[in-house]
Biotite code that builds the C-alpha atoms (Angstrom):
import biotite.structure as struc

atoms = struc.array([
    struc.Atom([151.027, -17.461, 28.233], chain_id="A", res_id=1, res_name="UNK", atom_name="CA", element="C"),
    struc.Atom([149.851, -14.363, 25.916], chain_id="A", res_id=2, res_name="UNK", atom_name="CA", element="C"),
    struc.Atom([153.555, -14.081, 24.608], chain_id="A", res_id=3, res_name="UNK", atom_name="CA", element="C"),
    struc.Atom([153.850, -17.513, 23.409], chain_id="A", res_id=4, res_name="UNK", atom_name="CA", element="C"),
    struc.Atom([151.363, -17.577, 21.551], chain_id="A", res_id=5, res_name="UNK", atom_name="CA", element="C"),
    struc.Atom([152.130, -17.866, 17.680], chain_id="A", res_id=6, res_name="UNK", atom_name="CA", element="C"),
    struc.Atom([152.445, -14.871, 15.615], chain_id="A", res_id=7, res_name="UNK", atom_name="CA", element="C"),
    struc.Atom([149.017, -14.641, 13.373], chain_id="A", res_id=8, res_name="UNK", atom_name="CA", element="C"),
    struc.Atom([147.485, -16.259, 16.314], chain_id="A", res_id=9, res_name="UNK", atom_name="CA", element="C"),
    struc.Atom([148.873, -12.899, 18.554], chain_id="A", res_id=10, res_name="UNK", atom_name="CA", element="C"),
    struc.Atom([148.237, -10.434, 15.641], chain_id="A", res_id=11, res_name="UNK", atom_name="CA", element="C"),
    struc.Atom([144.584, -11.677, 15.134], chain_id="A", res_id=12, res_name="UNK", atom_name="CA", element="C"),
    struc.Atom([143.488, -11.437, 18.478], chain_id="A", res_id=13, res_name="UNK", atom_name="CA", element="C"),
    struc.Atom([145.601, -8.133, 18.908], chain_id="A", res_id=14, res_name="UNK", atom_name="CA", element="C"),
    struc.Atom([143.902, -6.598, 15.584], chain_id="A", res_id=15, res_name="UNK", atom_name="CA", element="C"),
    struc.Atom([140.369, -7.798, 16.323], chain_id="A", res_id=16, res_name="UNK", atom_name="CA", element="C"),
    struc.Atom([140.419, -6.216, 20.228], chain_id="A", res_id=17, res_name="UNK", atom_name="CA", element="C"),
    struc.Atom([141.876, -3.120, 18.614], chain_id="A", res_id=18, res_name="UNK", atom_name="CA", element="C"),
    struc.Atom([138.794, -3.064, 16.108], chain_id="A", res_id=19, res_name="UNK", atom_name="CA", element="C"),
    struc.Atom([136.784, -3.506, 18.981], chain_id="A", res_id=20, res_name="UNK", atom_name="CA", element="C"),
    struc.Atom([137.946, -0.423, 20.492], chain_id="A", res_id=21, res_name="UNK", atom_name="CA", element="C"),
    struc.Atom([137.758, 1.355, 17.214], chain_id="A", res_id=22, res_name="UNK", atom_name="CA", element="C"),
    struc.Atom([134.073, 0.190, 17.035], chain_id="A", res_id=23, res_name="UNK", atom_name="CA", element="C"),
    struc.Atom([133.315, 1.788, 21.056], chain_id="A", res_id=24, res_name="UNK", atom_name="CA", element="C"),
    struc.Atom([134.792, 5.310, 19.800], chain_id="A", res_id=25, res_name="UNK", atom_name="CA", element="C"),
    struc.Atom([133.737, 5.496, 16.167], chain_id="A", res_id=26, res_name="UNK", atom_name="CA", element="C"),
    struc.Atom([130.480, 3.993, 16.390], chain_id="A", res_id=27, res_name="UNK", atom_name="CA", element="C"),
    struc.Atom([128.796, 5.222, 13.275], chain_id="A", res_id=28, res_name="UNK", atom_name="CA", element="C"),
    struc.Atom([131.598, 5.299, 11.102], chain_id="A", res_id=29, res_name="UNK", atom_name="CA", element="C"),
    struc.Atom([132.228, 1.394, 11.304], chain_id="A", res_id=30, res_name="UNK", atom_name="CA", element="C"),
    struc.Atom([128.700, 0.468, 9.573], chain_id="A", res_id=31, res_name="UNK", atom_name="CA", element="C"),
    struc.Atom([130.272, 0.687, 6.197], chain_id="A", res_id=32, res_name="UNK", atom_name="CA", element="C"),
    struc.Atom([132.594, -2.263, 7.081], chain_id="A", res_id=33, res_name="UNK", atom_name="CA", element="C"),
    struc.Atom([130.187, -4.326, 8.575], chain_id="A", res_id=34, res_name="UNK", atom_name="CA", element="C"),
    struc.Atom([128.579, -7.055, 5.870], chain_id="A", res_id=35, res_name="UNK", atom_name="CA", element="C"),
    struc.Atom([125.667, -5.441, 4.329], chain_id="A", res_id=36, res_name="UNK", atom_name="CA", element="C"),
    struc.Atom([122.871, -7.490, 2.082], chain_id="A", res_id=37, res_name="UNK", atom_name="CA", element="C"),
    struc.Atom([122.934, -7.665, -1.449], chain_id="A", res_id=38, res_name="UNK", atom_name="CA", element="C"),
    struc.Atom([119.519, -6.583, -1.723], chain_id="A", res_id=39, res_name="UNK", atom_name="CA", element="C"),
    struc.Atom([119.128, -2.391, -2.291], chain_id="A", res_id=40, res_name="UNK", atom_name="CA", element="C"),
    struc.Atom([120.597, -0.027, -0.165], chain_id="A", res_id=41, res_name="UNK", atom_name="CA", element="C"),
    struc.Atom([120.094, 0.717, 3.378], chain_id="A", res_id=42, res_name="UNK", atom_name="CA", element="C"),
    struc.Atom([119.902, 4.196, 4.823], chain_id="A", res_id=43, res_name="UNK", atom_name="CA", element="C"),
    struc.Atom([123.410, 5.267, 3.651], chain_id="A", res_id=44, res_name="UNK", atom_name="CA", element="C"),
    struc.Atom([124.727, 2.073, 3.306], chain_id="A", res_id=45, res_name="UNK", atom_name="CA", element="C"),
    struc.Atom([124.862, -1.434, 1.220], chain_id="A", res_id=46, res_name="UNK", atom_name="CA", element="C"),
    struc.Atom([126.942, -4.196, 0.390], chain_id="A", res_id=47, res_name="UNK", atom_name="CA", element="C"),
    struc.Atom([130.744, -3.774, -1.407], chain_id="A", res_id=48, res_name="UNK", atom_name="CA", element="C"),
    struc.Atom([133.335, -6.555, -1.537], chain_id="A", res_id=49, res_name="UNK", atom_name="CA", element="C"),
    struc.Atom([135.705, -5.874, 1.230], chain_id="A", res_id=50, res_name="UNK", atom_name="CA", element="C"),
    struc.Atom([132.773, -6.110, 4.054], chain_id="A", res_id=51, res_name="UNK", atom_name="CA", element="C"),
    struc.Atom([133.511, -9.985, 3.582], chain_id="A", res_id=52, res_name="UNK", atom_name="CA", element="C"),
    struc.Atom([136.064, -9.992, 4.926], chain_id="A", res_id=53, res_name="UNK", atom_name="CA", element="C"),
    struc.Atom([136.046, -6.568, 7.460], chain_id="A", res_id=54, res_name="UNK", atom_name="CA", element="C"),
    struc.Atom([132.813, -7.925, 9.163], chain_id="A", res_id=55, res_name="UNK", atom_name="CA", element="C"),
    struc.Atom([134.683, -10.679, 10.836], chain_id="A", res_id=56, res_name="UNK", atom_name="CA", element="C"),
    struc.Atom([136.776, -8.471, 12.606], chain_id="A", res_id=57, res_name="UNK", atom_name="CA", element="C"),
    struc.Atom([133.955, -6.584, 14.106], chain_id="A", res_id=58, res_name="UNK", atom_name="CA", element="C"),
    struc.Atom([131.587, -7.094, 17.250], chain_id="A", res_id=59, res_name="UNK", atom_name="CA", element="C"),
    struc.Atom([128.233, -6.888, 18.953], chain_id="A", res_id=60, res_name="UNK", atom_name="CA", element="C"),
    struc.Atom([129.516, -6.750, 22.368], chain_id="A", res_id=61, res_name="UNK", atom_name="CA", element="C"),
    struc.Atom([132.079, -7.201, 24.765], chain_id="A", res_id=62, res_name="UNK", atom_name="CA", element="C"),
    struc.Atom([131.107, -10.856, 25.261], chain_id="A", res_id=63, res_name="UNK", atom_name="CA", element="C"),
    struc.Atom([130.725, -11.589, 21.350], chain_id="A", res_id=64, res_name="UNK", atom_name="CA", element="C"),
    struc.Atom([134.329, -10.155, 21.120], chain_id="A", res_id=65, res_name="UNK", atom_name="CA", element="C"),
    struc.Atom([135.118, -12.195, 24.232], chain_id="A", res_id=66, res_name="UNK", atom_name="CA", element="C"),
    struc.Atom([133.664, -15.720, 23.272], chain_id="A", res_id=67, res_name="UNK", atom_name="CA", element="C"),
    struc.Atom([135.498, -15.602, 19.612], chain_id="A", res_id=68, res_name="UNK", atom_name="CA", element="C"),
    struc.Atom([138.792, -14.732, 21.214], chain_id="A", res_id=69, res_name="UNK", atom_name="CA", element="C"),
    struc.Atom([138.578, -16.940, 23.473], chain_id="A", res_id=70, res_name="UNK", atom_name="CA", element="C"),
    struc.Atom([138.122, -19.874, 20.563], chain_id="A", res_id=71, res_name="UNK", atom_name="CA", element="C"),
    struc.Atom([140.589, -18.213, 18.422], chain_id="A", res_id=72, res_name="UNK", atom_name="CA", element="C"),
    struc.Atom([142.669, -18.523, 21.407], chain_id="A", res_id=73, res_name="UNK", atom_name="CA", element="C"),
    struc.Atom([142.013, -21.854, 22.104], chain_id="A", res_id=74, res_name="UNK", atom_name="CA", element="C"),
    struc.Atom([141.919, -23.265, 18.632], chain_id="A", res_id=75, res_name="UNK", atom_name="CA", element="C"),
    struc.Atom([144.083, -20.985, 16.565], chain_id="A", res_id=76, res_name="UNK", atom_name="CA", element="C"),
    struc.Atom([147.368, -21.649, 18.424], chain_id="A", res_id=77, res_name="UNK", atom_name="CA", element="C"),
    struc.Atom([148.284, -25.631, 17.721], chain_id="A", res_id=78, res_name="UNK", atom_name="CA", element="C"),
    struc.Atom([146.952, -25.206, 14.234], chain_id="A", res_id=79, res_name="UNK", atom_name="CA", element="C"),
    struc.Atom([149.200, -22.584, 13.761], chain_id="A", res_id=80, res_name="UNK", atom_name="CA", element="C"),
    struc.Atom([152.079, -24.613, 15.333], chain_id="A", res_id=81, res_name="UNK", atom_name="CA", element="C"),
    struc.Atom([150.876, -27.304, 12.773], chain_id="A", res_id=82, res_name="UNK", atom_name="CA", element="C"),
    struc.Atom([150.301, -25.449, 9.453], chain_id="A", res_id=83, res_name="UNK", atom_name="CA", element="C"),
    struc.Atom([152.862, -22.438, 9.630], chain_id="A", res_id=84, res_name="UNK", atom_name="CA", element="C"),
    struc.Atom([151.742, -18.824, 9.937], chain_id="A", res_id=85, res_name="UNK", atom_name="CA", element="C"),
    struc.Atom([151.235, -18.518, 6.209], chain_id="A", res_id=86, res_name="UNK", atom_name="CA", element="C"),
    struc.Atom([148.822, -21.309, 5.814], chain_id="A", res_id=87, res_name="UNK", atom_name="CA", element="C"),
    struc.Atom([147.003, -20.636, 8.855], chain_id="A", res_id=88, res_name="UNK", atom_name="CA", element="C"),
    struc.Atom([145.692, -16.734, 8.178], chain_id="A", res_id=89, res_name="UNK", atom_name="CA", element="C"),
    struc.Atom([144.452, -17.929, 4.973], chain_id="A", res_id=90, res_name="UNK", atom_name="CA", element="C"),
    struc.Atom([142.706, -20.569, 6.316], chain_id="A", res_id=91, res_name="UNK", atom_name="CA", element="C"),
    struc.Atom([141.124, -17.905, 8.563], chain_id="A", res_id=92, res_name="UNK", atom_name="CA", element="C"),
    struc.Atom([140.168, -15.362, 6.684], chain_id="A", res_id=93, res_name="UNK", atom_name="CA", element="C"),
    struc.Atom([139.269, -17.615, 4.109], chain_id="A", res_id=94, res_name="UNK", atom_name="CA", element="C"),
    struc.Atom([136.856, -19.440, 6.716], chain_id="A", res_id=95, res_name="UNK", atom_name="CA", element="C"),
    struc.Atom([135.323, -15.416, 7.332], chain_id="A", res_id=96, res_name="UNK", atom_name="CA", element="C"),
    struc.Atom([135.020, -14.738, 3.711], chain_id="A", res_id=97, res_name="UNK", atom_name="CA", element="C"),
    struc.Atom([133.124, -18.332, 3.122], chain_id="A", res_id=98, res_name="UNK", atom_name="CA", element="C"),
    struc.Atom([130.694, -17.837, 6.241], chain_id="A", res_id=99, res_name="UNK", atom_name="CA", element="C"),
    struc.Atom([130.208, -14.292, 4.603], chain_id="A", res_id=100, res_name="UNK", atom_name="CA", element="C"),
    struc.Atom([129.345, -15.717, 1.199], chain_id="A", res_id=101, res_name="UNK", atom_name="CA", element="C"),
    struc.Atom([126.778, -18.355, 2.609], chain_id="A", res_id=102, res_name="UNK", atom_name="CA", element="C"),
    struc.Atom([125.318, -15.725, 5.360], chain_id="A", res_id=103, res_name="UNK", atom_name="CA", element="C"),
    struc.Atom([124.499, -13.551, 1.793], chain_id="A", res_id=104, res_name="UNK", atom_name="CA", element="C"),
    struc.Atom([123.285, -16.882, -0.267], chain_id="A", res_id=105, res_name="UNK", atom_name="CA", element="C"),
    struc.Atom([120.694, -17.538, 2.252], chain_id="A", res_id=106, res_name="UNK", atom_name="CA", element="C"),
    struc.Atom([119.448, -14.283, 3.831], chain_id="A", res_id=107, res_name="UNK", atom_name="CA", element="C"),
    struc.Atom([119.251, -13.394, -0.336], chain_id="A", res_id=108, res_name="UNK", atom_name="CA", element="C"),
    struc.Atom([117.235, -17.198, -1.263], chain_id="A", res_id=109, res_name="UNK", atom_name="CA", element="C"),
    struc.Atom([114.697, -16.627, 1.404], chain_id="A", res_id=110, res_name="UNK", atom_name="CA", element="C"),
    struc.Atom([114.749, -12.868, 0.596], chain_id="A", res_id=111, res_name="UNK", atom_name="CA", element="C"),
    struc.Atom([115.069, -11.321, 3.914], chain_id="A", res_id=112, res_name="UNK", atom_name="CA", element="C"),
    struc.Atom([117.034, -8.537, 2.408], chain_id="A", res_id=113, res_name="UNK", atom_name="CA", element="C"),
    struc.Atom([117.342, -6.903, 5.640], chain_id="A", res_id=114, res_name="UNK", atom_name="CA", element="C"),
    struc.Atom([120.083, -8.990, 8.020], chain_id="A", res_id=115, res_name="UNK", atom_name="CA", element="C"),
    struc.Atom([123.781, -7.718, 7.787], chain_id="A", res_id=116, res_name="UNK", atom_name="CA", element="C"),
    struc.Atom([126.511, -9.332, 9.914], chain_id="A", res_id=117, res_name="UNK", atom_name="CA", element="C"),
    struc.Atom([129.129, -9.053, 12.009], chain_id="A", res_id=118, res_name="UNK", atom_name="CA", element="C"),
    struc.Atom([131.426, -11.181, 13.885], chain_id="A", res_id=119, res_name="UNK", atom_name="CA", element="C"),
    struc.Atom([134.394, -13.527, 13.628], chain_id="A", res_id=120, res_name="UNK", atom_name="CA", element="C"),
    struc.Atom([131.897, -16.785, 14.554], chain_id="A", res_id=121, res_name="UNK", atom_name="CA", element="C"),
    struc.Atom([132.088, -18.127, 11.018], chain_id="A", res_id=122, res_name="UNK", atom_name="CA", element="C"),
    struc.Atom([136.135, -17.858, 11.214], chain_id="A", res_id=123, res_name="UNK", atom_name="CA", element="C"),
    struc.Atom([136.678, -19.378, 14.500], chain_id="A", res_id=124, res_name="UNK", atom_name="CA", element="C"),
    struc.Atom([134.162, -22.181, 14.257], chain_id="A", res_id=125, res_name="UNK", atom_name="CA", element="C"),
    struc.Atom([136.205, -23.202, 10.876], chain_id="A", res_id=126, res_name="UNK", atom_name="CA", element="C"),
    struc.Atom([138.951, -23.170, 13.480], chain_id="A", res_id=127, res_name="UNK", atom_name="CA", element="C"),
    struc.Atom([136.733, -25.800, 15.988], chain_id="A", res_id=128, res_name="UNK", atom_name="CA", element="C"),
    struc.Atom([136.190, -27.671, 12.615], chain_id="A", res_id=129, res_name="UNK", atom_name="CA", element="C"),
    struc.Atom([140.073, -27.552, 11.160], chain_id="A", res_id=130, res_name="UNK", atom_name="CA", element="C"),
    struc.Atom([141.288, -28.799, 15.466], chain_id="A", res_id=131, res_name="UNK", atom_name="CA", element="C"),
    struc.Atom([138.503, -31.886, 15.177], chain_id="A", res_id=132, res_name="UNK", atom_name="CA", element="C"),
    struc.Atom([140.172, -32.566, 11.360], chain_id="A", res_id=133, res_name="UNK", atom_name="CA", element="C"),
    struc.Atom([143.670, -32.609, 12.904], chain_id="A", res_id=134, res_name="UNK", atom_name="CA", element="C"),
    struc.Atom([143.382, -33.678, 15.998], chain_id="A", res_id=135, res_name="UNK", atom_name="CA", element="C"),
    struc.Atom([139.938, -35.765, 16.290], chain_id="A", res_id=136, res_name="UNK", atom_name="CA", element="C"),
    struc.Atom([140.658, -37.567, 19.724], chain_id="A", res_id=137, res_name="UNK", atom_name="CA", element="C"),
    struc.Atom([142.035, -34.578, 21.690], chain_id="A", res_id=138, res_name="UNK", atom_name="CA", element="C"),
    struc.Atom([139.402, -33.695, 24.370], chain_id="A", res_id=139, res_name="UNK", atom_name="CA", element="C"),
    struc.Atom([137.922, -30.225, 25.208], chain_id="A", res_id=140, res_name="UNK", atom_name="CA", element="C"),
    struc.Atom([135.398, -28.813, 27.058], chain_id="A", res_id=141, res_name="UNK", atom_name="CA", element="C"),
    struc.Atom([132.397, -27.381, 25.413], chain_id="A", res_id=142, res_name="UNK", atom_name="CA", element="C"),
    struc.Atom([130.081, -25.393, 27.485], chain_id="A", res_id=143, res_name="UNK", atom_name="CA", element="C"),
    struc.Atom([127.480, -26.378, 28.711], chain_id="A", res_id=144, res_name="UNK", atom_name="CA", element="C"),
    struc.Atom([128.730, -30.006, 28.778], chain_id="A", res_id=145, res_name="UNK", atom_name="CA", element="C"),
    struc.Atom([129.954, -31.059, 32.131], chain_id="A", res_id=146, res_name="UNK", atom_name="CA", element="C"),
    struc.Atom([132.514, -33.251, 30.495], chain_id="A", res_id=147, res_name="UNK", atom_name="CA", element="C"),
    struc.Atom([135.651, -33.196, 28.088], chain_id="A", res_id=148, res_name="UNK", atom_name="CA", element="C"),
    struc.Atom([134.434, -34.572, 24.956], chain_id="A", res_id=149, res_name="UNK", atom_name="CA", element="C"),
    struc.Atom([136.386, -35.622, 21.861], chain_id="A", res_id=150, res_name="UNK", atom_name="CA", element="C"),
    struc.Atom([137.080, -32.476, 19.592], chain_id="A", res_id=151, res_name="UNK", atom_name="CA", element="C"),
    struc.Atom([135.769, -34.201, 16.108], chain_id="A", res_id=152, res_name="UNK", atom_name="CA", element="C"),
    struc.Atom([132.122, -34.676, 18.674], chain_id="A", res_id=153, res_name="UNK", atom_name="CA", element="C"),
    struc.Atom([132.406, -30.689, 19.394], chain_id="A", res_id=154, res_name="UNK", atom_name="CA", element="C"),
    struc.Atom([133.000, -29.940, 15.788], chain_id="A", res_id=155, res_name="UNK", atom_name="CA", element="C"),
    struc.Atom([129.606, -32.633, 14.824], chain_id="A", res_id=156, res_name="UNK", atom_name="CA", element="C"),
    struc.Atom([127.668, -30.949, 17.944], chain_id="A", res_id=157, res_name="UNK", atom_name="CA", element="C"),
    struc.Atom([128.715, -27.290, 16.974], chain_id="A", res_id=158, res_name="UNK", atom_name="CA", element="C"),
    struc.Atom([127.561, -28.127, 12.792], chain_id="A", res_id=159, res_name="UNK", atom_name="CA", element="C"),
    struc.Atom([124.285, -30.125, 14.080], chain_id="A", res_id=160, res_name="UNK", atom_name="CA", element="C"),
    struc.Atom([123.203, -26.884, 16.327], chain_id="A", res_id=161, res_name="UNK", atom_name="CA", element="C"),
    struc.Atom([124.025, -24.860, 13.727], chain_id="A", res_id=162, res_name="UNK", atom_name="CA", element="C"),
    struc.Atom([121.597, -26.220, 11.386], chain_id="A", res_id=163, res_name="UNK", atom_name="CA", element="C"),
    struc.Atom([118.917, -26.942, 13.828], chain_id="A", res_id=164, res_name="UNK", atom_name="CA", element="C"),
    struc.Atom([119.129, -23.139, 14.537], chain_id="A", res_id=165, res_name="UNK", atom_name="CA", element="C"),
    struc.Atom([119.126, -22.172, 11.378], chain_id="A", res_id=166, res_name="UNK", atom_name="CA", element="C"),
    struc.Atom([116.586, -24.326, 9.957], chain_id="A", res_id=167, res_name="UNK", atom_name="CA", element="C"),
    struc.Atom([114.314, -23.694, 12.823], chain_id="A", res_id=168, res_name="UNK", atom_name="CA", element="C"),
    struc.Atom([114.526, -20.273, 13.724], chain_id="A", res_id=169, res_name="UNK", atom_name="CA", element="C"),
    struc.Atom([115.673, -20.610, 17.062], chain_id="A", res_id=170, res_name="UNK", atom_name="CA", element="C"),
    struc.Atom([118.187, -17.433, 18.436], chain_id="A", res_id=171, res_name="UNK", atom_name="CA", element="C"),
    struc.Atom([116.946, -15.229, 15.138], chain_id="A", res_id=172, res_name="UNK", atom_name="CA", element="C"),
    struc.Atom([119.499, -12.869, 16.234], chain_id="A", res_id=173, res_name="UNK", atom_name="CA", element="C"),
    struc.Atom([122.331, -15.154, 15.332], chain_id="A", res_id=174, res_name="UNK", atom_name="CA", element="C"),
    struc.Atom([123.517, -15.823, 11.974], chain_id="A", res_id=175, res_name="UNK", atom_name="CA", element="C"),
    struc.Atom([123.608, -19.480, 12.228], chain_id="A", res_id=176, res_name="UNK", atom_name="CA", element="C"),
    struc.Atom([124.122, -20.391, 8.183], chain_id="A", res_id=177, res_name="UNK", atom_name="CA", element="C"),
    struc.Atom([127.361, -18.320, 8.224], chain_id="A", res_id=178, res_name="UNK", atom_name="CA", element="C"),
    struc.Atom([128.860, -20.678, 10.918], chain_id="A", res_id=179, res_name="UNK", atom_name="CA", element="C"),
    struc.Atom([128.121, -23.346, 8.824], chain_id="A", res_id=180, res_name="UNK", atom_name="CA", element="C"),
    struc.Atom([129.629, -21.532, 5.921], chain_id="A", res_id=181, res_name="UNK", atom_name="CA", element="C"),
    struc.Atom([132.749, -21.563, 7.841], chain_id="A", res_id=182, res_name="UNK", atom_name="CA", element="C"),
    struc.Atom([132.809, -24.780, 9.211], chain_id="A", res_id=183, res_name="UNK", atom_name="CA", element="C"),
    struc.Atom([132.256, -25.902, 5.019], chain_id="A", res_id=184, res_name="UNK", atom_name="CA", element="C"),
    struc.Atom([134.991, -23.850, 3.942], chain_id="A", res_id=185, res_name="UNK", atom_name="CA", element="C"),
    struc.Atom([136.978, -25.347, 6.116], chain_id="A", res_id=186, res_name="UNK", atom_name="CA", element="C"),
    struc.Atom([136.342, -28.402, 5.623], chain_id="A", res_id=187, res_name="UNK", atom_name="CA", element="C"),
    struc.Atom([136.923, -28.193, 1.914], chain_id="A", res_id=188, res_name="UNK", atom_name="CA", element="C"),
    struc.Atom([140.212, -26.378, 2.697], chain_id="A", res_id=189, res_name="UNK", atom_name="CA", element="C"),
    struc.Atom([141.761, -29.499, 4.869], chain_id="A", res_id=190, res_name="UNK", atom_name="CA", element="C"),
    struc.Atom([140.131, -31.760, 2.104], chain_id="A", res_id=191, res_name="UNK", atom_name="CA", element="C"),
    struc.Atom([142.143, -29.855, -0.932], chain_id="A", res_id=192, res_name="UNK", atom_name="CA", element="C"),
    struc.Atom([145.217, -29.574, 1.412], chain_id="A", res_id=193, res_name="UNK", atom_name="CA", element="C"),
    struc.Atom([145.065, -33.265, 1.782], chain_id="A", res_id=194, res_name="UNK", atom_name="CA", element="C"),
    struc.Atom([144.838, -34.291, -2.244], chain_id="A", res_id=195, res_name="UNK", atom_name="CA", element="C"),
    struc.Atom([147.889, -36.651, -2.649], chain_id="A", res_id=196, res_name="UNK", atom_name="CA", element="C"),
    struc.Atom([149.904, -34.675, -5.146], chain_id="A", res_id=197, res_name="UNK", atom_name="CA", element="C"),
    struc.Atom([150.434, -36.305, -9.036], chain_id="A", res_id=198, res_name="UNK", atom_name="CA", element="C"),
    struc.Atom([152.902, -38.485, -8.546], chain_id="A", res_id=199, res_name="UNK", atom_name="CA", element="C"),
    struc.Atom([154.946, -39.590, -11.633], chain_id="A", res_id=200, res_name="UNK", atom_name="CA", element="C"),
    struc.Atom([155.763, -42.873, -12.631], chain_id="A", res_id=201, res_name="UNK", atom_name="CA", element="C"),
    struc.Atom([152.843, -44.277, -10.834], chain_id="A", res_id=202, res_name="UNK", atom_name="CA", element="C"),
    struc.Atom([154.629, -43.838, -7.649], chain_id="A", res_id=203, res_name="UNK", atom_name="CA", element="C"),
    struc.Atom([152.704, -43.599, -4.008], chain_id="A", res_id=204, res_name="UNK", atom_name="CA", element="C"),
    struc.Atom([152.557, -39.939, -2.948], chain_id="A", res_id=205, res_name="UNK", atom_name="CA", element="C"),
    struc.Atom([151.772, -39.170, 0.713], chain_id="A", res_id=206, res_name="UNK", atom_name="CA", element="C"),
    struc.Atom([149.180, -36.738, 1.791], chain_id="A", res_id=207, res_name="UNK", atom_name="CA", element="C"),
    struc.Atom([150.137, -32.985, 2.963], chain_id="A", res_id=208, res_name="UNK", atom_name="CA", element="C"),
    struc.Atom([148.462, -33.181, 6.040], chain_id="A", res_id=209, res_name="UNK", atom_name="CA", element="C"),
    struc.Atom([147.790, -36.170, 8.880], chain_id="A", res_id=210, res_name="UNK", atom_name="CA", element="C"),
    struc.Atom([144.909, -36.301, 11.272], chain_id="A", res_id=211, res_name="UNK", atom_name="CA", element="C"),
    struc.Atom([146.688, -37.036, 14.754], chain_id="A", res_id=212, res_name="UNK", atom_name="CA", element="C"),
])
């Protein structure tokens, strides 16, 4: 199945394990790409521009890594049959660099100043949110549900849980507000993509994209 897969949908998984294994041998020397806070500078390190969008491609763990790729996986492949190659990476890493930006918003509002990131949640889970856009009756399975539910219900369950967590405090370890930054970015993606275009004349345009 691995070699049908679409060809961003190959090359992100492919890069991301890689960066993995990059991350198990070189340990120390991947902290500079990981998303730092805006807030001073910590130990040797601290926040520049390209973390945004390097942070997504790095891991806690062997299931982290495992968990993302397997939603990327999942996910990634009939949107990228749908939108094209092109449209689909940016849509990606455009979903990391959004969950970035709203992981740095809030841990900088309620001045933590101490929480970097890592991990392609934020991406993916605008992935889980672009599938329910597209393709809103299509059932999946979302652990720990015994049950294939419809896909726009996993995106709604994924955002609520999200925000409960967030809001709440529950799992402190997980940076909840950055999936929701993804899932938002999105959202607002599909929602620009879909703007009839100016038509002239007053003629009917039709929208670029259809839910299905």
């Amino acid at each position: 199945m691995f070699p049908r897969l679409p060809p961003a949908t190959k090359a992100l998984l492919i890069i991301t394990v890689a960066t993995f294994g990059l991350q198990l041998l070189f340990k120390s020397g991947m902290y500079v790409f990981e998303l730092w806070p805006l807030q001073g500078r910590f130990y040797d390190y601290s926040f520049r521009p390209w973390q945004l969008l390097t942070y997504g491609f790095l891991h806690g763990g062997f299931f982290h890594l495992f968990f993302n790729m397997l939603v990327l996986f999942m996910f990634g492949a009939p949107l990228e049959q749908v939108w094209g190659s092109k449209r689909f990476t940016w849509y990606y890493l455009l979903c990391i660099i959004g969950a970035g930006l709203c992981h740095l918003a809030v841990d900088y509002w309620l001045a933590k100043g101490a929480t970097r990131a890592i991990g392609a949640s934020g991406g993916v889970l605008g992935l889980v949110l672009g599938y329910a856009m597209i393709f809103p009756r299509q059932k999946v399975m979302v652990f720990p549900i015994p049950a294939m539910i419809p896909a726009r219900v996993a995106a709604a369950l994924f955002g609520i849980f999200a925000l409960f967590a967030g809001v709440s405090g529950t799992m402190p370890g997980v940076a909840h507000f950055a999936h929701l930054g993804g899932m938002l970015t999105g959202w607002l993606l599909i929602c620009y993509w879909r703007r009839p275009p100016a038509s002239k004349g007053g003629g009917k345009s039709r929208p670029h994209l259809r839910s299905m």
